[in-house]
C-alpha positions as CSV (number, residue, x, y, z in Angstrom):
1,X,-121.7,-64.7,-20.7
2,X,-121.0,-62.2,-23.7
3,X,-124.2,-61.0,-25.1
4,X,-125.4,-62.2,-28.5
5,X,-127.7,-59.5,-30.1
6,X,-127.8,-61.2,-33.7
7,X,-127.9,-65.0,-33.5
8,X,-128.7,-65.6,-37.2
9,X,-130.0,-64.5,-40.6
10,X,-131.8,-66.1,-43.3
11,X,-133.3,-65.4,-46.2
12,X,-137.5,-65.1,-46.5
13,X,-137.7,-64.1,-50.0
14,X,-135.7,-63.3,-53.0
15,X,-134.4,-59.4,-53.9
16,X,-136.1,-58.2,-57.0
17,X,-132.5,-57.1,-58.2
18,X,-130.7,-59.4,-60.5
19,X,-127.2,-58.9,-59.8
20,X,-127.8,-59.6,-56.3
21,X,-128.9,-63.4,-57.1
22,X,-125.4,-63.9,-58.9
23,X,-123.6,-62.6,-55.3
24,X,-122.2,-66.2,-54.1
25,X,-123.3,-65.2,-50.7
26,X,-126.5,-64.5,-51.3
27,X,-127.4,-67.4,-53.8
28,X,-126.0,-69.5,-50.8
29,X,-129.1,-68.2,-48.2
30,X,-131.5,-68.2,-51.6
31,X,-130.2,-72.4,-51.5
32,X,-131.8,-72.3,-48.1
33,X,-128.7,-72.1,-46.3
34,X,-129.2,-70.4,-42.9
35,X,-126.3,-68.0,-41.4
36,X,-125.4,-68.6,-37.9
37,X,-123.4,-66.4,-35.6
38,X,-122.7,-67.9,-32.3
39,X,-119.9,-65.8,-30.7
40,X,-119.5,-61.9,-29.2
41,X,-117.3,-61.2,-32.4
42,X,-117.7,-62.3,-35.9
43,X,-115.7,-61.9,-39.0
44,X,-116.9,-61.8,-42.7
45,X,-113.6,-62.4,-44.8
46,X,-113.1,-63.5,-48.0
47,X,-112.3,-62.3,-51.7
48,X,-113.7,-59.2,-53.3
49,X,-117.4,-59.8,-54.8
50,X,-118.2,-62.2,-52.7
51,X,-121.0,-60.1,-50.6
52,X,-119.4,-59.7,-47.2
53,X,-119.9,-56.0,-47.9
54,X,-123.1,-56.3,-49.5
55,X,-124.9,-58.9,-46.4
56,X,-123.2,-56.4,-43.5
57,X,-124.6,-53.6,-45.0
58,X,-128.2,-55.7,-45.5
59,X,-127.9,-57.0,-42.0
60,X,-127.3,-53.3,-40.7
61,X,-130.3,-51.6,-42.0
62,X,-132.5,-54.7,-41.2
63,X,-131.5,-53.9,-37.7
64,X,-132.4,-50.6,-38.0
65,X,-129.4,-48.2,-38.6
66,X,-129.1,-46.0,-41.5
67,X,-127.8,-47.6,-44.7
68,X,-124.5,-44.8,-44.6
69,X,-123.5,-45.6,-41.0
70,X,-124.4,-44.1,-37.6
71,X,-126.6,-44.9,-34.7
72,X,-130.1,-46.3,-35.5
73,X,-131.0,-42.3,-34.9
74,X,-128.9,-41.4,-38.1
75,X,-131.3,-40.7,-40.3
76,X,-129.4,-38.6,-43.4
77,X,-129.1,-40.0,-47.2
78,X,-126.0,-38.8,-49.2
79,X,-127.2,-41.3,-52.3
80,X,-129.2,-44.2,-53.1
81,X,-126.5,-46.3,-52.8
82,X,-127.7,-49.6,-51.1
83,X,-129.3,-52.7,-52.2
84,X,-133.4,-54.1,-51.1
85,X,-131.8,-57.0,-49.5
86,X,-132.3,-56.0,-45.8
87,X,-135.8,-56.2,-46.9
88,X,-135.4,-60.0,-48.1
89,X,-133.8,-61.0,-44.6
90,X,-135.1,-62.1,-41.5
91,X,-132.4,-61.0,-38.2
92,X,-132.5,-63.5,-35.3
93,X,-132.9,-61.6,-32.4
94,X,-131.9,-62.8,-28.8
95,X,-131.8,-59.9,-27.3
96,X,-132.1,-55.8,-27.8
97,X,-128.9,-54.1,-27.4
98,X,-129.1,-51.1,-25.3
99,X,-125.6,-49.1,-27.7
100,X,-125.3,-49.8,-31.2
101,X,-123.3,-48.1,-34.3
102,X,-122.9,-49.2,-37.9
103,X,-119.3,-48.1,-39.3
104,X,-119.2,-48.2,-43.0
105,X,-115.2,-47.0,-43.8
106,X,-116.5,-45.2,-47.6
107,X,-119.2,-43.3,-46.1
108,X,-117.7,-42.3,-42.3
109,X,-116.8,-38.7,-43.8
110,X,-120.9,-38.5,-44.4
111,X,-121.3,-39.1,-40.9
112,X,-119.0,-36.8,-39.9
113,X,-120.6,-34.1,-42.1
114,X,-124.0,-34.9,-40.4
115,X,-122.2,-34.6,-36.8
116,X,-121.5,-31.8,-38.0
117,X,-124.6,-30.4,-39.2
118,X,-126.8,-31.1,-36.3
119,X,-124.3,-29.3,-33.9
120,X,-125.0,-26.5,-36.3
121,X,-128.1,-26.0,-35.6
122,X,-129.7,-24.6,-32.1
123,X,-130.7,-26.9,-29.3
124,X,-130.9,-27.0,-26.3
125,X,-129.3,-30.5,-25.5
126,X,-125.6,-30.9,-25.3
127,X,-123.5,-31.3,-28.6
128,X,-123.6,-34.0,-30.2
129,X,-119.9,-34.5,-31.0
130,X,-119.5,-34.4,-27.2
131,X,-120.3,-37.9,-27.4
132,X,-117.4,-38.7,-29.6
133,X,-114.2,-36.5,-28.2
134,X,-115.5,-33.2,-28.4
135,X,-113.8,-32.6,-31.4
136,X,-115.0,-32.5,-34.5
137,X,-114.0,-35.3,-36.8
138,X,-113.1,-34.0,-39.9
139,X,-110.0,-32.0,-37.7
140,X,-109.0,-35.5,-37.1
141,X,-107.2,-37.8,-39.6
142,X,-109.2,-40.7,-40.9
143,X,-107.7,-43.4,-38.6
144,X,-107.9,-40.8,-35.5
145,X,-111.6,-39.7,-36.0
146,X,-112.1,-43.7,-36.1
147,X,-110.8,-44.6,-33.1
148,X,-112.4,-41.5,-31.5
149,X,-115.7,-43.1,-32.1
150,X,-114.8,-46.5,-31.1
151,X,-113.0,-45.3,-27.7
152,X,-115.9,-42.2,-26.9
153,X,-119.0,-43.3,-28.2
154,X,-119.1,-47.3,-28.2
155,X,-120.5,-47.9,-24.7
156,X,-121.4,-51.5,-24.5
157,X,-123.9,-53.4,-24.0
158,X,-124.2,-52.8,-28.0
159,X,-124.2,-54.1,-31.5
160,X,-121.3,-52.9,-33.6
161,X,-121.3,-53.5,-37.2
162,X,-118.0,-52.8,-38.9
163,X,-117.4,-52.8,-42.6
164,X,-113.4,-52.8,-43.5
165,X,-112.6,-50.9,-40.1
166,X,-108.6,-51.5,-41.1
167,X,-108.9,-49.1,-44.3
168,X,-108.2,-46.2,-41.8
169,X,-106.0,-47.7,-39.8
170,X,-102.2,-48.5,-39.4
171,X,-101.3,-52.1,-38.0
172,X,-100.3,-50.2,-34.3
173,X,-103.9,-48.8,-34.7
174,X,-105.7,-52.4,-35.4
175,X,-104.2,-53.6,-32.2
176,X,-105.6,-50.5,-30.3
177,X,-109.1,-51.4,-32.0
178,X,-108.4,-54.9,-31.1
179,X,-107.8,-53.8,-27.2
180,X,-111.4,-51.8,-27.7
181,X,-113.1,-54.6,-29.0
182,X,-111.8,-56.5,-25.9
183,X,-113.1,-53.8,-23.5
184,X,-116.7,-54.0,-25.2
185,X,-117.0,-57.6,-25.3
186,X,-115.9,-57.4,-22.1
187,X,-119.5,-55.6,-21.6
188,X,-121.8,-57.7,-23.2
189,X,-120.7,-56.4,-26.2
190,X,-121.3,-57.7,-29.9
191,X,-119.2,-57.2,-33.3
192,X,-119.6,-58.1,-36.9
193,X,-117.3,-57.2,-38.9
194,X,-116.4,-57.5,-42.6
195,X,-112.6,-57.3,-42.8
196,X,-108.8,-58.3,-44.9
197,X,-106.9,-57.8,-42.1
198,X,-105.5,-61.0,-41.2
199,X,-104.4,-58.8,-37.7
200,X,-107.6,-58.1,-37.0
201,X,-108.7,-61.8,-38.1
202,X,-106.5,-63.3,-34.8
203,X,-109.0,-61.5,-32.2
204,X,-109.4,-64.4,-29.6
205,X,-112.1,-66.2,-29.5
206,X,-113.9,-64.6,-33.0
207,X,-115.6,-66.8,-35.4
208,X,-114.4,-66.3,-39.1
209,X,-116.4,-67.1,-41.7
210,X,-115.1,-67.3,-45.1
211,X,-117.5,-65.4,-48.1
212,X,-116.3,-68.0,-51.4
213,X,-118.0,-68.8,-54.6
214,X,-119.0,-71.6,-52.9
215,X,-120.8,-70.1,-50.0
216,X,-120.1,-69.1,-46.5
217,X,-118.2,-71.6,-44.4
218,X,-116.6,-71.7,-40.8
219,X,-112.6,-71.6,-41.0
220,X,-109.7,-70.5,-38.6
221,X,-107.8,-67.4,-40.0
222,X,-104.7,-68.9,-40.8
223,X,-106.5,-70.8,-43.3
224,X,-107.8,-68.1,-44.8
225,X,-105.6,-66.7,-47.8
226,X,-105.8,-63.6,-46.5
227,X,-103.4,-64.9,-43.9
228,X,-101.8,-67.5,-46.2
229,X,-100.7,-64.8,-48.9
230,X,-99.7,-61.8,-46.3
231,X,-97.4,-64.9,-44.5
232,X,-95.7,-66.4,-47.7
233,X,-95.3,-62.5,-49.1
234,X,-93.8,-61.2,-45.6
235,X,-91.5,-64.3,-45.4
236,X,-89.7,-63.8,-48.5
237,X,-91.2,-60.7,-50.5
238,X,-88.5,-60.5,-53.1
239,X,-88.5,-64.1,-54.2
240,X,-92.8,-63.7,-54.3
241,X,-92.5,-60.2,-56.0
242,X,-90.1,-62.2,-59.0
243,X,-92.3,-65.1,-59.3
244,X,-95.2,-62.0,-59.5
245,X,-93.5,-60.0,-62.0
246,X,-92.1,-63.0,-64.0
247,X,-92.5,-61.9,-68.0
């Protein structure tokens, strides 16, 4: 069986910030709703504003990694950007992951820096970016240094929490994360990940839940509109580009 590190989440008290009671995801678990996750990989998809970003992120520092990204030994702070949610939640735990990395696509050139910065200075251990290519990441391209993580440092036997992994990658590329993701499930291996690609979406076997002003519910990704727009535009996009641009 496929591990499952994160079995649930659920609210235990209400965030002291306003604007996070008017995210429809998180006034769903404020209703008393509880969010289950019963397979190796999960997908948050939905419309922008409608907290897939916001609960990954919560759910990734309430498991202990650093609210920019990184290992749960990532320590650095660029800004005060994240929300007291993670401190409103309670994380179902089945079981400890032994690997574990939190990928947030706006802040991976901060954890690149830190890479970086910690080779920098002297130790006596090997360096750091050994564990992810040997090279450092900025002389990569965005997508490149991505995949260099993914395919070097994720291990199994872990917890990966993704947030929009497709922004740095082209469709080839999604289908060489996809064949990752296979290989780490393949060792008791978890993801969640908050994504638009409906390419990314069709992983086999994933559960997709769909982040609405209605809440989060259980769908199959060619329901999703995600998958329903890119279809309809792909099939025909100058007839959908007319009807768009109609005066």
């Amino acid at each position: 069986m496929n591990a499952l590190y994160i079995s649930g989440v659920k609210v235990k008290r209400a965030p002291e910030e306003k604007y996070l009671k008017s995210i429809p995801a998180v006034k769903w678990l404020l209703d008393g709703e509880h969010l289950s996750l019963s397979l190796p990989v999960t997908f948050f998809v939905g419309e922008n504003g409608t907290g897939k970003s916001t609960l990954i992120e919560a759910i990734a520092v309430a498991a202990g990694f650093n609210p920019e990204g990184g290992t749960k030994n990532f320590s650095f702070q660029t800004a005060k950007a994240h929300s007291s949610l993670h401190e409103c939640l309670t994380i179902i735990k089945r079981s400890y992951p032994r690997d574990g990395f939190f990928l947030r696509a706006e802040s991976f050139f901060n954890v690149a820096t830190n890479i970086d910065g910690m080779d920098a200075a002297p130790a006596f251990s090997p360096p750091v970016i050994d564990s992810y290519g040997g090279v450092s990441l900025h002389e990569r391209s965005h997508g490149e240094s991505f995949l260099a993580l993914v395919q070097n440092r994720f291990s199994g036997n872990g917890l990966y929490i993704l947030d929009e992994p497709e922004a740095a990658l082209s469709p080839m590329k999604i289908l060489t994360l996809m064949c990752e993701m296979k290989r780490l499930t393949n060792r008791n291996s978890q993801f969640i990940i908050a994504t638009h690609s409906p390419m990314l979406m069709a992983f086999p076997g994933a559960e997709i839940l769909e982040f609405s002003e209605n809440g989060i519910q259980k769908t199959d990704f060619r329901k999703t509109q995600h998958y329903e727009i890119t279809r309809r535009f792909l099939e025909n996009p100058e007839k959908y580009l007319d009807i768009l641009f109609e005066d």
